[in-house]
C-alpha positions in Angstrom: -52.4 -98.0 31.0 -53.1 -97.0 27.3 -53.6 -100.4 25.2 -53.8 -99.0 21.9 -55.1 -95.6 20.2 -57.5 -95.9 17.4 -58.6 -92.6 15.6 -57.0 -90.5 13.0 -53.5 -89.5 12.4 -53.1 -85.4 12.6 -49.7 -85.0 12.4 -46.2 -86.7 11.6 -42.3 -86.7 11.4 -39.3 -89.1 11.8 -39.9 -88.5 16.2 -43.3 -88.0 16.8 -46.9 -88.4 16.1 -50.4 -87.1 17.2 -53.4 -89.2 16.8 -56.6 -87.5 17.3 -59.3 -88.7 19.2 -62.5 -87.6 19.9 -60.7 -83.8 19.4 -58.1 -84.8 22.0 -54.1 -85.5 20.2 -52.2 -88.0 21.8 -48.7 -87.6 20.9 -46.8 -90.9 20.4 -43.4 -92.0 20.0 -42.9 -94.4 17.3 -41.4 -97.7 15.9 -39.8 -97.4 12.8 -42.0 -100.5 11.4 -44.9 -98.1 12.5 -43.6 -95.3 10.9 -43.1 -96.8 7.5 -47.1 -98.5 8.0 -49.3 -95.3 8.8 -51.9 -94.0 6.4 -51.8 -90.6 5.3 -52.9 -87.8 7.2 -56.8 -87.3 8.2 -56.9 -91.3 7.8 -57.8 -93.7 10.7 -54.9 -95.3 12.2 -54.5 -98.1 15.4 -51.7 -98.3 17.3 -50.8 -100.7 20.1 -49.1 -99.0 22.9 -47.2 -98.4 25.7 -47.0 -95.6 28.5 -43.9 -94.8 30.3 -43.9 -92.9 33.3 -41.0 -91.2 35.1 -41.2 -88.7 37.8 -41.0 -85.9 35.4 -42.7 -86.9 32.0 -45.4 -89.5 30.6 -44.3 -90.7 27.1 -46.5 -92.9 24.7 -44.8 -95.1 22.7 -46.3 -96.4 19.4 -46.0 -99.9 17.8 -47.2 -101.8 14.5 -48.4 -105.0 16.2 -49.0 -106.7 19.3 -45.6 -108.8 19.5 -43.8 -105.2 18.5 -44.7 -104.2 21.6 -44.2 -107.6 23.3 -40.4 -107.7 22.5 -40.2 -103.4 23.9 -41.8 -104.5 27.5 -39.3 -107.7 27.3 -36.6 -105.1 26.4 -37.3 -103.3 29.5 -36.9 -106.1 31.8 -33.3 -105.8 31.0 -31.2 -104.1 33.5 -30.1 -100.2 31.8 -32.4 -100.8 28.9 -34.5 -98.0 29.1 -37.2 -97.2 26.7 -35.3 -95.2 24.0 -32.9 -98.1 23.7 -35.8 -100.7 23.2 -37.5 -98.4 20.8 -34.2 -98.7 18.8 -33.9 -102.1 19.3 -37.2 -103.1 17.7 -37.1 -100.4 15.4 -33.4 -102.2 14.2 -34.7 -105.8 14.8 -37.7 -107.4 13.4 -39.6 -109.2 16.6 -38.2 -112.6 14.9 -35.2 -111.4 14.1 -34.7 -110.1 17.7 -35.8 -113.2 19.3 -33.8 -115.8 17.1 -30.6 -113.6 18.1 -31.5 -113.8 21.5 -32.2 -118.0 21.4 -28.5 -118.3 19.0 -27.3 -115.5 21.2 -25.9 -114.0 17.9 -24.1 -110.8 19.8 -23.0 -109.4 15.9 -27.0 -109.2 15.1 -28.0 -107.4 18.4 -24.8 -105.2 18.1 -26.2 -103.7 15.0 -28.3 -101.6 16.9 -27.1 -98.3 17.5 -26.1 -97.9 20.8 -25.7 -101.8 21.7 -22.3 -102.8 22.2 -21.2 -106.0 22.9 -21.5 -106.2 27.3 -24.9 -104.4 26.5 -25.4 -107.9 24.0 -24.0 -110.2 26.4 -26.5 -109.0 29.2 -29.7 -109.1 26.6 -28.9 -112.5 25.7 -28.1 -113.6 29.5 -31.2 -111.8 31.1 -33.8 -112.8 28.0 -32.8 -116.6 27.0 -35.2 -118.7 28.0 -38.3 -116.1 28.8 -40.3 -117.0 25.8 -41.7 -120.3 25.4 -39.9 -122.2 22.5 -42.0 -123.1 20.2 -44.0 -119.6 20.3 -40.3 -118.3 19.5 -39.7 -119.9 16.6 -43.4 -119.2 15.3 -43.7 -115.8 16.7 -42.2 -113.8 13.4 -44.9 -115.5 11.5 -47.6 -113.0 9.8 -50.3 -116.1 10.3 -49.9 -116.5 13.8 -50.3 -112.8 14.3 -53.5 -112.5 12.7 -54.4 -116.0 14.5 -53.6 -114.0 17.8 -55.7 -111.2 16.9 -58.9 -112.8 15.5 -58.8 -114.9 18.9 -58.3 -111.6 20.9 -61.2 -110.2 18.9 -63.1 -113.1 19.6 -62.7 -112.0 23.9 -60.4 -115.0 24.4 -57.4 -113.3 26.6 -53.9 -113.3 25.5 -53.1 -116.0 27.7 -55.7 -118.0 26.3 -54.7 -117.8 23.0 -51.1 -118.3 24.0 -52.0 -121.4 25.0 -54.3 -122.1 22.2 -51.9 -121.6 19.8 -49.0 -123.7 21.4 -51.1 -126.1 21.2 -51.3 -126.3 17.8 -49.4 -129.4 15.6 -49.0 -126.6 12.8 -49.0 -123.5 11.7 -50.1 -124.3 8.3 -53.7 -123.3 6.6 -55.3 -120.6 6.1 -56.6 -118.1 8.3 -59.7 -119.3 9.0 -58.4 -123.1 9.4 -56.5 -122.2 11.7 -59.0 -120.4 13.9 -60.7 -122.9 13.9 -58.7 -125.8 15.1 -58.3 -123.3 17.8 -61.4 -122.5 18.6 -61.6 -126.5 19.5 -58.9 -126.6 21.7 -60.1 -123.2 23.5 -63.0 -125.3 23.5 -61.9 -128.4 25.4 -59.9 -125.9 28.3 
C-alpha cells in the first residue's frame, strides 16, 4: 500500500493528476480539498493516499490530510459505498462536517452529496455511528489537532499512539508546541 506521494506535480485537471517521482508519474485521483491546495506545476507537492484495487484496475486516490483520508477508508466500510462515492463524499463534506452529521445523523447534510439519497444516508449514519471515539470526533475538524497528529507522527510515535495521546488530553488549547508537549509527557508515562 502507497502511504503518501511526495515529489512534484507534472500535470493537472478537474479528474486527475500525475506526480512525478524520481522520473516515474503516478497518476492520482483527487479530493476536491486537494485540488483547490496544490502548488503550481514543477512545484513539490505531498499527498496522502489510498490505492484501490479491483480485478481489472489499480486506482490512487489523493487526499489533503491524514483525517481526509481517514473519513474515505471509513466511507468504504459502508456497504455499496464504493470509492467514487466516498471521494464525493469528502470532496462535498469537510471531515468535521461529515463526522458531526454522522453523530446528529443530520440525513439533509449527507444528502447534499451528489449521489446520496436519503436510504444511502440512513445506512451511513446506521453503519458509522459510534466508530469514532467521541471526544476525537468532536476535536477531529480542528486545524491544531491535525498538526498535533502530524508533529507526533514525525516524531515516530504511531497513529495509535498519538490517538491515544491526544485523547488524553484535558484541552485542545495552546499553541502548537504547548501542546506537543503536554503530549510528549503522556506518550511518556505509556
Amino acid at each position: 500500500m502507497i502511504a503518501h506521494l511526495e515529489g512534484k506535480l507534472d500535470y493537472r485537471d478537474e479528474e486527475w493528476i500525475v506526480v512525478d517521482i524520481g522520473g516515474i508519474g503516478y497518476e492520482v485521483r483527487p479530493s476536491r480539498s486537494l485540488l483547490q491546495e496544490l502548488p503550481g506545476l514543477q512545484e513539490k507537492v505531498k499527498i496522502f493516499t489510498h490505492t484501490y484495487v479491483r480485478e481489472d484496475s489499480w486506482t490512487v486516490y489523493g487526499f489533503n490530510s491524514r483525517e481526509e483520508l481517514d473519513s474515505f477508508r471509513l466511507l468504504l466500510r459502508v456497504g455499496g459505498i464504493g470509492p467514487a462515492v466516498a471521494l464525493e463524499i469528502v470532496s462535498t463534506l469537510q471531515v468535521d462536517e461529515l463526522h458531526r452529521a454522522i453523530t446528529e445523523q443530520d440525513l439533509d447534510q449527507l444528502c447534499r452529496v451528489n449521489g446520496i439519497g436519503k436510504k444511502t444516508a440512513q445506512r451511513l449514519v446506521f453503519e458509522l455511528r459510534g466508530k469514532l471515539p467521541e471526544k476525537e470526533e468532536a476535536m477531529i475538524g480542528s486545524s491544531s489537532t491535525g498538526e498535533l497528529y502530524e508533529a507526533l507522527e514525525a516524531l515516530g510515535y504511531s497513529r495509535n499512539e498519538v490517538r491515544r495521546a491526544v485523547m488524553a488530553l484535558d484541552s485542545q488549547e495552546g499553541d502548537l508546541g504547548q501542546l506537543v508537549r503536554r503530549a510528549l509527557q503522556i506518550l511518556g508515562r505509556d
